[in-house]
N, C-alpha and C positions, 0 to 999 in steps of 0.2 A: 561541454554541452554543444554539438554540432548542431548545426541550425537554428542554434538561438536567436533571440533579437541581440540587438546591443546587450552586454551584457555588464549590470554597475555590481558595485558592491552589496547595493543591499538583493539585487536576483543571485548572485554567486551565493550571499548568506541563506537565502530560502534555500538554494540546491544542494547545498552543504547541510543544512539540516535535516533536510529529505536523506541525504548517505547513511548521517548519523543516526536519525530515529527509526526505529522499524515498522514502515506503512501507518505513518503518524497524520492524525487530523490537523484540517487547517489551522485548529484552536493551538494543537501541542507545537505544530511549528511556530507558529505565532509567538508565543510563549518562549521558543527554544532562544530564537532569532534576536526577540525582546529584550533576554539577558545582556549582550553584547549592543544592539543596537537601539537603544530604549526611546527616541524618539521616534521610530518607524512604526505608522500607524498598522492596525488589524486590517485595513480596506486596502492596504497597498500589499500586503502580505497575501490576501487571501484571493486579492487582482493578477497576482505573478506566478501564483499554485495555478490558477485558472489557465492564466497565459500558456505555464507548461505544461499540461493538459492539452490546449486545445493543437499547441501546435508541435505535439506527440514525442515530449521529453521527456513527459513521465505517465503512466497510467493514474489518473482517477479512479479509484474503486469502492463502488459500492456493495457494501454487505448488509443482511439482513439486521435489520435492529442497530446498526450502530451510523454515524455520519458518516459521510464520504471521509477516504483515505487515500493518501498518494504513494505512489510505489516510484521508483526510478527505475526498476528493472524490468527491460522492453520486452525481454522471451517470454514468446506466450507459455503463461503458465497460470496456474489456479490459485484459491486461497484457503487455509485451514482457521481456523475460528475456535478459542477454546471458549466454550461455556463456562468458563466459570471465571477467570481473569479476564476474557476481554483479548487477548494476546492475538496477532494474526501472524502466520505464519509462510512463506512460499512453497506450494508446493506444485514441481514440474511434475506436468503428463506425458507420458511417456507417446513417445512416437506423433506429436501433435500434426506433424507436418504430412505422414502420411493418409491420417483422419482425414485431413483438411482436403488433402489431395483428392480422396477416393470419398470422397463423401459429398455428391455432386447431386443436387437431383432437381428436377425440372428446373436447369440455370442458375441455382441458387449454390454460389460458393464459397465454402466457410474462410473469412481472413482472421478470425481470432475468437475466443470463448472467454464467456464469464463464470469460471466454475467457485462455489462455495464449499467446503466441506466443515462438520461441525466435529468438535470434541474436545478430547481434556489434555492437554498439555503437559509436557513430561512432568514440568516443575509441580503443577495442582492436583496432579496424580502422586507421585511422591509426598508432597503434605496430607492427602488425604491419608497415606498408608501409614504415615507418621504419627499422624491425630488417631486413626483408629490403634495401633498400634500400643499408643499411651491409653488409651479408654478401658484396653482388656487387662 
């Protein structure tokens, strides 16, 4: 973690959790961290998601309909949303930097986007085909 604060045990556990889960809420960190370090309160957990946040170790992200979620991965990039698990997913835009570049207009210059996209995820696409499958 470059530019971190000080960094103890229990910030190394929050950031290790954030690798391990995939764009996991503060509650599911909390939780992860918990296992291993069970006196570490929810306000100190959810105080050091904030910290790396605020001082740009990991993106914050909010999607429609669900709580904020933390990503570790800086490239600007978007996120996919299955309806039906819940599941988020990364997904790179292609060519972001020359958008950013060429896309200028009365002074105003893009340094990053917040894109959502919605759908069904390989896994809940497959069980559907399976369930309908067993129906016929």
């Amino acid at each position: 973690m470059a530019g971190a604060p000080r960094n103890t045990r229990q910030k190394q556990a929050v950031y290790d959790a954030l690798t391990c889960l995939d764009h996991p809420t503060a509650t599911q960190v909390y939780d992860y961290v918990h296992a291993e370090y069970p006196t570490l309160s929810r306000g100190t957990v959810f105080r050091v998601l904030g910290g790396f946040a605020a001082g740009g170790q990991v993106r914050k992200v909010t999607l429609a309909d669900s709580d904020a979620r933390y990503d570790p991965t800086l490239a600007p990039h978007g996120h996919g949303r299955c309806r039906v698990c819940g599941k988020v997913f990364d997904v790179f835009l292609p060519d972001f930097d020359s958008i950013a570049r060429d896309a200028v207009c009365g002074g105003f210059r893009i340094d990053g986007c917040e894109v959502e996209f919605t759908g069904v995820c390989d896994m809940c696409s497959q069980k559907t085909m399976r369930e309908n499958a067993n129906e016929e």
